[in-house]
Jmol script that loads the backbone (N, CA, C; Angstrom):
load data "model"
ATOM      1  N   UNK A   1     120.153 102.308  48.392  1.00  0.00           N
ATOM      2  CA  UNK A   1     121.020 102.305  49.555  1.00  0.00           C
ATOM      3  C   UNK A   1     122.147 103.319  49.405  1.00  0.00           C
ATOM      4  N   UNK A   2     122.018 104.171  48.638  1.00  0.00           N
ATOM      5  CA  UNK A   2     123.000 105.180  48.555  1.00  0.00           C
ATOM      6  C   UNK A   2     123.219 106.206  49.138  1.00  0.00           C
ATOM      7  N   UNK A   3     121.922 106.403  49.616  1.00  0.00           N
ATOM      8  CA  UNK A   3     121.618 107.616  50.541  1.00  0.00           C
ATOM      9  C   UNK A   3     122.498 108.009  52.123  1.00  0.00           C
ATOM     10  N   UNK A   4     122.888 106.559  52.534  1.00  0.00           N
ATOM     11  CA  UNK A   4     123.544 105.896  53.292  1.00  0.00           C
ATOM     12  C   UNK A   4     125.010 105.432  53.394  1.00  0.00           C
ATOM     13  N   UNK A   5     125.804 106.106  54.433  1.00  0.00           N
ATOM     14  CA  UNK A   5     127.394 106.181  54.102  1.00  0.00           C
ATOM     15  C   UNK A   5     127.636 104.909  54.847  1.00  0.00           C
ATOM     16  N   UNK A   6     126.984 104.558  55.707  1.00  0.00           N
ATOM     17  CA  UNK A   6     127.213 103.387  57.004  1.00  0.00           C
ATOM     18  C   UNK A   6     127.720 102.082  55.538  1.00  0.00           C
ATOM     19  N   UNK A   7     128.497 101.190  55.680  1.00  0.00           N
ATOM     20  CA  UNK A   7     128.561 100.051  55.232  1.00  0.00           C
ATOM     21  C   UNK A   7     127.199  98.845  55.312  1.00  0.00           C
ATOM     22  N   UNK A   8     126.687  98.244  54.097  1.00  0.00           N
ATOM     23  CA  UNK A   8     125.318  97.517  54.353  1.00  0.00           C
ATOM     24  C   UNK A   8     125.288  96.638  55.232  1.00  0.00           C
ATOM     25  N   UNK A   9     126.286  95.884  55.860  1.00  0.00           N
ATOM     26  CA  UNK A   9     126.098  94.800  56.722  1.00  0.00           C
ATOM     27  C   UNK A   9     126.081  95.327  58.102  1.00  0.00           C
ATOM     28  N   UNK A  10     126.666  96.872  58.116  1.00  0.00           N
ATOM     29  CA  UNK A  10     126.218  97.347  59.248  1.00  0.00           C
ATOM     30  C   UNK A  10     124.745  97.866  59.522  1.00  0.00           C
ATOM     31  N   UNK A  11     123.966  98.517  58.306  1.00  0.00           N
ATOM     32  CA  UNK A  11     123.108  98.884  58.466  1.00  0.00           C
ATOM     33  C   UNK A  11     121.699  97.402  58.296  1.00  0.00           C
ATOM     34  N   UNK A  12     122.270  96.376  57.963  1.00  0.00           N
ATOM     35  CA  UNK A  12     121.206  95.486  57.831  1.00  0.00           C
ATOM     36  C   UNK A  12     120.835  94.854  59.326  1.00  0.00           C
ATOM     37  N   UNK A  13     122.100  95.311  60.042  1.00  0.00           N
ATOM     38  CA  UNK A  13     121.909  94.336  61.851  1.00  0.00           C
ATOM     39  C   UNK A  13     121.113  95.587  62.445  1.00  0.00           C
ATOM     40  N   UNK A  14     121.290  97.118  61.864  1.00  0.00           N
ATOM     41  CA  UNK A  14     120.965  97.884  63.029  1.00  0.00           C
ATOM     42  C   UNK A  14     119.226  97.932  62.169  1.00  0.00           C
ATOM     43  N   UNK A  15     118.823  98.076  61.489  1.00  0.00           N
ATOM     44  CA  UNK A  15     118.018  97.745  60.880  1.00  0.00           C
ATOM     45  C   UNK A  15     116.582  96.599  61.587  1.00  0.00           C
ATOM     46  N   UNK A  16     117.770  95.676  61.232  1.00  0.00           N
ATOM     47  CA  UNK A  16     117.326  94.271  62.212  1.00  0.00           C
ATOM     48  C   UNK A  16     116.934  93.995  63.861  1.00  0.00           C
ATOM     49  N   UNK A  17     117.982  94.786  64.188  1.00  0.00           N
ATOM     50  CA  UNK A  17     117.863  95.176  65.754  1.00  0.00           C
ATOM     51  C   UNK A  17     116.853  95.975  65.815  1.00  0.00           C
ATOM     52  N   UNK A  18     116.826  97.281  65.145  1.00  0.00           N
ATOM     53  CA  UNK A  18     115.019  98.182  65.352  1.00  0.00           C
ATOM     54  C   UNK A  18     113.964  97.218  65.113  1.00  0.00           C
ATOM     55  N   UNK A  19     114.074  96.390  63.638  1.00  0.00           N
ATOM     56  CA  UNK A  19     112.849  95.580  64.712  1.00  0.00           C
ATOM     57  C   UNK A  19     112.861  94.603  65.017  1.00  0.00           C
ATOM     58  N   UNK A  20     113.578  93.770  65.640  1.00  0.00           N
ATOM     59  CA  UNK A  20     113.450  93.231  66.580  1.00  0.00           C
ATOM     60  C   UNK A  20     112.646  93.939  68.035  1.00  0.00           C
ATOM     61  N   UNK A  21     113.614  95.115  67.733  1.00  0.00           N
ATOM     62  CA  UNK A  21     113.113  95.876  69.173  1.00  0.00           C
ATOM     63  C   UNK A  21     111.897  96.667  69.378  1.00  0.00           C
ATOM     64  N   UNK A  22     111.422  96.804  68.129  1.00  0.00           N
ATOM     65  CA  UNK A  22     110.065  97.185  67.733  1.00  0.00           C
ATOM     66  C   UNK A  22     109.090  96.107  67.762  1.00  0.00           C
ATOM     67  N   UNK A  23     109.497  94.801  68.263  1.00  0.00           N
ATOM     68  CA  UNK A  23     108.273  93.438  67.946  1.00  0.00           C
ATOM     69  C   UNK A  23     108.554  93.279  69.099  1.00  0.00           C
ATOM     70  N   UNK A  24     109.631  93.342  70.100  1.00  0.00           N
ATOM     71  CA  UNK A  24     109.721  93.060  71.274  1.00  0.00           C
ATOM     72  C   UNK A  24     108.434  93.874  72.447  1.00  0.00           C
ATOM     73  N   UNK A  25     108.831  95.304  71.939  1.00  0.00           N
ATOM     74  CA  UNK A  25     108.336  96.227  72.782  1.00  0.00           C
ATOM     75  C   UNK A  25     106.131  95.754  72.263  1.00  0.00           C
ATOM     76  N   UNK A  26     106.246  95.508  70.835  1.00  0.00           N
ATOM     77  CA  UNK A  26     104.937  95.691  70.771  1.00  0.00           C
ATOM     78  C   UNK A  26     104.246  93.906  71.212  1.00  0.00           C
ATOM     79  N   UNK A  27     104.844  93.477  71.475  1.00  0.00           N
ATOM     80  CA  UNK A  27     103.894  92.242  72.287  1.00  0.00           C
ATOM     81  C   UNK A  27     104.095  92.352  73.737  1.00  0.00           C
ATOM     82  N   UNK A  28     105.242  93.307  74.245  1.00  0.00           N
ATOM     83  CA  UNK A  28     104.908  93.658  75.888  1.00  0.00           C
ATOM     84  C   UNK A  28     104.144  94.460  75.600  1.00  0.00           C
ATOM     85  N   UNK A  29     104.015  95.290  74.676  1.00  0.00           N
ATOM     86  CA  UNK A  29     102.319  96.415  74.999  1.00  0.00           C
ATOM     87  C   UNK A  29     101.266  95.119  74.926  1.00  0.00           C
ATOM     88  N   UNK A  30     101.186  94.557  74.218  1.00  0.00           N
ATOM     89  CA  UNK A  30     100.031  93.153  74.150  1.00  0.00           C
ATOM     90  C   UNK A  30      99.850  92.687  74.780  1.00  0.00           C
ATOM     91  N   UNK A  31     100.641  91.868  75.884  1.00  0.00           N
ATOM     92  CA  UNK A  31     100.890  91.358  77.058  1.00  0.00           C
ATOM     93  C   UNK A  31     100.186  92.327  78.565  1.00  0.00           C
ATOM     94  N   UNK A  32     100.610  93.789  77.920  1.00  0.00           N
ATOM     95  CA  UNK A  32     100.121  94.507  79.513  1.00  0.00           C
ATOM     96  C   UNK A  32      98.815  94.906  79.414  1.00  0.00           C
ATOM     97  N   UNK A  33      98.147  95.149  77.952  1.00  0.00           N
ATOM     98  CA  UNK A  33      96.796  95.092  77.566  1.00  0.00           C
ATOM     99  C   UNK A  33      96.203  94.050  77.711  1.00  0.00           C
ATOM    100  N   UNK A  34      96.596  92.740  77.595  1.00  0.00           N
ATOM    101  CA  UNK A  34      95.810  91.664  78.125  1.00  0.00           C
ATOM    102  C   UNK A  34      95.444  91.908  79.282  1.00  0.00           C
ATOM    103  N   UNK A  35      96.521  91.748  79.675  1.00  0.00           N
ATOM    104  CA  UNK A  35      96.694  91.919  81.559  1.00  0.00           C
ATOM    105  C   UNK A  35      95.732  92.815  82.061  1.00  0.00           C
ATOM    106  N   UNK A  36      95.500  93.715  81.391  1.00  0.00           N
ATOM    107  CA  UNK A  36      94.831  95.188  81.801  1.00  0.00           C
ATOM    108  C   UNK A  36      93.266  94.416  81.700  1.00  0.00           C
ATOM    109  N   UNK A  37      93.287  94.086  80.241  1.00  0.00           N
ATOM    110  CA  UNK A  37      91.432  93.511  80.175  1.00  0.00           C
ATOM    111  C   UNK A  37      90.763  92.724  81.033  1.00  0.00           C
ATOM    112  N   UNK A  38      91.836  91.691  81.676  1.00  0.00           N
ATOM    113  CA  UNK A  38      91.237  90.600  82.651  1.00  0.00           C
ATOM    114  C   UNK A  38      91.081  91.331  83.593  1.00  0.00           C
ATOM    115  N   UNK A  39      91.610  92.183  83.987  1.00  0.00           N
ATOM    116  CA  UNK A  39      91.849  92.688  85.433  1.00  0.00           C
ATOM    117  C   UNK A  39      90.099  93.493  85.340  1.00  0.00           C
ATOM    118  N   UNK A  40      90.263  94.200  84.303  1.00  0.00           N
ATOM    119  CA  UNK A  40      89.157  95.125  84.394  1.00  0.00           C
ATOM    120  C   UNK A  40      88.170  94.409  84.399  1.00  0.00           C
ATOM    121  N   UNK A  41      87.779  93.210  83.286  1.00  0.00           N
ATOM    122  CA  UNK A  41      86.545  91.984  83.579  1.00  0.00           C
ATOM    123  C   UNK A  41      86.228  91.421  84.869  1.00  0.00           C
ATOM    124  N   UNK A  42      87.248  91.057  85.619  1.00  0.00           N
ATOM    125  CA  UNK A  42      87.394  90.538  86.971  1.00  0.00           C
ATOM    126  C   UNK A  42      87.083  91.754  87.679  1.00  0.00           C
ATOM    127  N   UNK A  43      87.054  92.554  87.668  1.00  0.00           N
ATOM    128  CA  UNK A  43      86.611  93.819  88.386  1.00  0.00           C
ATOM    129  C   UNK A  43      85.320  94.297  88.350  1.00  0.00           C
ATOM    130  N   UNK A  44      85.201  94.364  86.841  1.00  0.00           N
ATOM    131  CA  UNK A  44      83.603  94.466  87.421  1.00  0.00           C
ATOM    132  C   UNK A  44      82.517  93.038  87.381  1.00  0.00           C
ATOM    133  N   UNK A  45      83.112  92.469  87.119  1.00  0.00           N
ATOM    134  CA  UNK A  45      82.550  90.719  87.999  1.00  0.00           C
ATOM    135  C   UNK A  45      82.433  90.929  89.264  1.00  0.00           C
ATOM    136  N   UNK A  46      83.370  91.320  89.771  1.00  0.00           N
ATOM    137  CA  UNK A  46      83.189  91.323  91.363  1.00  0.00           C
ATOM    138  C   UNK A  46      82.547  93.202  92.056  1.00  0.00           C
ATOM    139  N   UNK A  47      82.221  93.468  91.266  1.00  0.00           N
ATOM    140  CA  UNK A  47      82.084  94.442  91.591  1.00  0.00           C
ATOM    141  C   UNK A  47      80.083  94.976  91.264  1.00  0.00           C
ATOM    142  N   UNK A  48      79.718  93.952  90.365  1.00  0.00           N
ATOM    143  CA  UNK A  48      78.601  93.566  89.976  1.00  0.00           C
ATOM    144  C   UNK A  48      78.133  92.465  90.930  1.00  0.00           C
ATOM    145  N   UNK A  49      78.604  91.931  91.312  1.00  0.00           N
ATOM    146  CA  UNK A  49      78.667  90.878  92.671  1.00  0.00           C
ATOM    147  C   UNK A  49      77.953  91.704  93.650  1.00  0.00           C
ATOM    148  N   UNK A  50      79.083  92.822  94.425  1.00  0.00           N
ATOM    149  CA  UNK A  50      78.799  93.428  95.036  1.00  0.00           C
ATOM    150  C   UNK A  50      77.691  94.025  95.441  1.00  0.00           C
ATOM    151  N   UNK A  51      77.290  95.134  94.196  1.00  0.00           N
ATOM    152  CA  UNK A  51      76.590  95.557  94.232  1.00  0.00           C
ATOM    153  C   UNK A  51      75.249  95.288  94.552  1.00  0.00           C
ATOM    154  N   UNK A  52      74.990  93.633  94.034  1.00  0.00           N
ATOM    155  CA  UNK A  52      73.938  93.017  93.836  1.00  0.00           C
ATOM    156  C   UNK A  52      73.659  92.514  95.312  1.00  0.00           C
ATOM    157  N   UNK A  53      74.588  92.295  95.674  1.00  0.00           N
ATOM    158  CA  UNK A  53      74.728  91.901  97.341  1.00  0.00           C
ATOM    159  C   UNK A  53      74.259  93.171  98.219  1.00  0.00           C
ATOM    160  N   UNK A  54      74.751  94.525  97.874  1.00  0.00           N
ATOM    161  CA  UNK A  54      73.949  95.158  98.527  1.00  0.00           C
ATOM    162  C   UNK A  54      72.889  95.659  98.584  1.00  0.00           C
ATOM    163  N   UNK A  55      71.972  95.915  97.693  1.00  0.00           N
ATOM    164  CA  UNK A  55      70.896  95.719  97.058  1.00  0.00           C
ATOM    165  C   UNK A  55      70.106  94.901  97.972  1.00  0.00           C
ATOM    166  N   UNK A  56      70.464  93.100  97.642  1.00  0.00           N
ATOM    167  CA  UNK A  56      69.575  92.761  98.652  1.00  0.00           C
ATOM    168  C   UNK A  56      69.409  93.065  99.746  1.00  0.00           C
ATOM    169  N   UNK A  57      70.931  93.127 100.715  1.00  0.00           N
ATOM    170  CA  UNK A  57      70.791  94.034 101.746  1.00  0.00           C
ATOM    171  C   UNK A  57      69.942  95.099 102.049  1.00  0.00           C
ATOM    172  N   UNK A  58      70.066  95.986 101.077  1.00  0.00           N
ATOM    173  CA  UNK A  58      69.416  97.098 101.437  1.00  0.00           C
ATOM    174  C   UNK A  58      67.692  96.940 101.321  1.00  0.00           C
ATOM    175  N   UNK A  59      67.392  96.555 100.464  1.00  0.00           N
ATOM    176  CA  UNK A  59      65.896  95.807 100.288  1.00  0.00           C
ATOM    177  C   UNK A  59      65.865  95.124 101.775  1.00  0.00           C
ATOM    178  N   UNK A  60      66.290  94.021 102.682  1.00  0.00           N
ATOM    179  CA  UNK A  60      66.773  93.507 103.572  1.00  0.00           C
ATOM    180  C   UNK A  60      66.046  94.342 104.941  1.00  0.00           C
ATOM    181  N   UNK A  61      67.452  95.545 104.892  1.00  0.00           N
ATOM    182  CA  UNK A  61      67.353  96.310 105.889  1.00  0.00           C
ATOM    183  C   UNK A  61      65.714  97.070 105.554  1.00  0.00           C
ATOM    184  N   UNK A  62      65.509  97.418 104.807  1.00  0.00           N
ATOM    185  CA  UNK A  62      64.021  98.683 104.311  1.00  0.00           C
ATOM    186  C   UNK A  62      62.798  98.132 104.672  1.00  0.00           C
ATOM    187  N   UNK A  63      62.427  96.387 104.889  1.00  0.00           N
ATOM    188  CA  UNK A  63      61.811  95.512 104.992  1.00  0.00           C
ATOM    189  C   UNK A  63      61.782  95.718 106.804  1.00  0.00           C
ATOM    190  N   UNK A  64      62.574  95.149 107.347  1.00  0.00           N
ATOM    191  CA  UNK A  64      62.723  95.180 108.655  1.00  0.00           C
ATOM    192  C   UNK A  64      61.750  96.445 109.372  1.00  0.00           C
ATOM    193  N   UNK A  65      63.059  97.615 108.421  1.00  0.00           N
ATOM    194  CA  UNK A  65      62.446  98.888 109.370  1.00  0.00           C
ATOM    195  C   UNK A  65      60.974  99.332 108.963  1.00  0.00           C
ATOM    196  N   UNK A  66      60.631  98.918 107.768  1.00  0.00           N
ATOM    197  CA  UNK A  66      58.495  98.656 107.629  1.00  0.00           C
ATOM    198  C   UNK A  66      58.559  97.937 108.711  1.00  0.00           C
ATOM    199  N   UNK A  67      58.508  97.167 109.051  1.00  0.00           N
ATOM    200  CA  UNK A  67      58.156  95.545 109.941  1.00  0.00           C
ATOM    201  C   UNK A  67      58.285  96.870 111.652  1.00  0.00           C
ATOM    202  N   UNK A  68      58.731  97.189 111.645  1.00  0.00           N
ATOM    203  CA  UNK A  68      59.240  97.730 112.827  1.00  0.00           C
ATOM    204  C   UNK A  68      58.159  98.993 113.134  1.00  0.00           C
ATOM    205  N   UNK A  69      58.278  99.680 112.215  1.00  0.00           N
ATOM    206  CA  UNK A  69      57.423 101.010 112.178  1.00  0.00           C
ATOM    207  C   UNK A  69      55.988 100.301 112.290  1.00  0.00           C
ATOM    208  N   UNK A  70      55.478  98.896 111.097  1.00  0.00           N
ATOM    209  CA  UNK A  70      54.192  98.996 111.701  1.00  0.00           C
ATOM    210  C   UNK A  70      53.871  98.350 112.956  1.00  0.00           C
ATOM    211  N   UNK A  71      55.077  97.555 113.926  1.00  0.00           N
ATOM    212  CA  UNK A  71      54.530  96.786 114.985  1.00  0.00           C
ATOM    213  C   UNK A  71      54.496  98.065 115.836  1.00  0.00           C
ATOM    214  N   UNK A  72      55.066  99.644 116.214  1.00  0.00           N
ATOM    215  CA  UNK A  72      55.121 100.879 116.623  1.00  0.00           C
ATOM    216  C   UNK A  72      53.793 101.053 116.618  1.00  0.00           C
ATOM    217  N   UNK A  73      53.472 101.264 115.129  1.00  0.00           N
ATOM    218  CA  UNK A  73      51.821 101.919 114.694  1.00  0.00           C
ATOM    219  C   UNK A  73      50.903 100.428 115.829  1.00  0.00           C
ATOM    220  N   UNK A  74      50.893  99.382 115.798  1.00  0.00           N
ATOM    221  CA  UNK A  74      50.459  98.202 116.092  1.00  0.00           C
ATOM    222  C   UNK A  74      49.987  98.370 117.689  1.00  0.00           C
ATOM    223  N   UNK A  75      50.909  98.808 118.125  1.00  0.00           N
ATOM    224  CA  UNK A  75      51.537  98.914 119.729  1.00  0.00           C
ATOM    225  C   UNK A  75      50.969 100.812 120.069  1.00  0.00           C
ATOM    226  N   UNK A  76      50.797 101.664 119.387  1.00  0.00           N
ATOM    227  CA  UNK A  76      50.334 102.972 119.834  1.00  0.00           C
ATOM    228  C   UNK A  76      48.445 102.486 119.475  1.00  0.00           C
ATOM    229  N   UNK A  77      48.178 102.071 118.720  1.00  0.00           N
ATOM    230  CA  UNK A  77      46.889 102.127 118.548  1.00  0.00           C
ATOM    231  C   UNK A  77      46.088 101.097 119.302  1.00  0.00           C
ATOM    232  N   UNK A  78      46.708  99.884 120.231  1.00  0.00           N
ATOM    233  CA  UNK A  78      46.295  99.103 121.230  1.00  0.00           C
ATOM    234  C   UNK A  78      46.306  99.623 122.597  1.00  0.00           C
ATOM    235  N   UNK A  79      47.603 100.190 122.813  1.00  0.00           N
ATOM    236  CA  UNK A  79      47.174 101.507 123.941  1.00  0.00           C
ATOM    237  C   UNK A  79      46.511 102.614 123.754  1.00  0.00           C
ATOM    238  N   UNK A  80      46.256 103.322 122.855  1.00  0.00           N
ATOM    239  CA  UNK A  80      44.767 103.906 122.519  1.00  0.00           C
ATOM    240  C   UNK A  80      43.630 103.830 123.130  1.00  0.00           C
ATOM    241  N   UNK A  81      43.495 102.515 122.842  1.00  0.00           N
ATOM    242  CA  UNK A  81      42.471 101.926 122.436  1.00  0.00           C
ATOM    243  C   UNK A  81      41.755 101.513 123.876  1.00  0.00           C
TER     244      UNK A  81
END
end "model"
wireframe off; spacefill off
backbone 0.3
color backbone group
């Protein structure tokens, strides 16, 4: 401790205070990284949701418009005929 002109009881609070303020700051980084992970899990939960939802949709819609095109083909080849 010689290196050091400050008096020790001053340098043991400021000392103390860095970390304190160094344990403070690093469990709000912990805290906003949590925060961050759920958010992102919940995101693509619902976003895998989604997707899957449109999908069927779209399978859905692709079905129809077969169904449609062949009652067309169905309907030109009876007047043909």
């Amino acid at each position: 401790m010689q290196e050091f002109k400050s008096p020790t009881s001053r340098l043991a609070r400021l000392f103390r205070n860095g970390r304190d303020n160094w344990k403070e700051r690093a469990l709000e980084k912990q805290k906003k990284l949590r925060a961050l992970e759920i958010k992102v899990r919940d995101l693509s939960a619902s976003r895998d949701y989604w997707k899957s939802r449109a999908k069927i949709a779209e399978s859905k819609l692709l079905k129809q418009n077969i169904e449609i095109e062949n009652e067309k083909k169905r309907d030109s080849y009876k007047r043909s005929s």
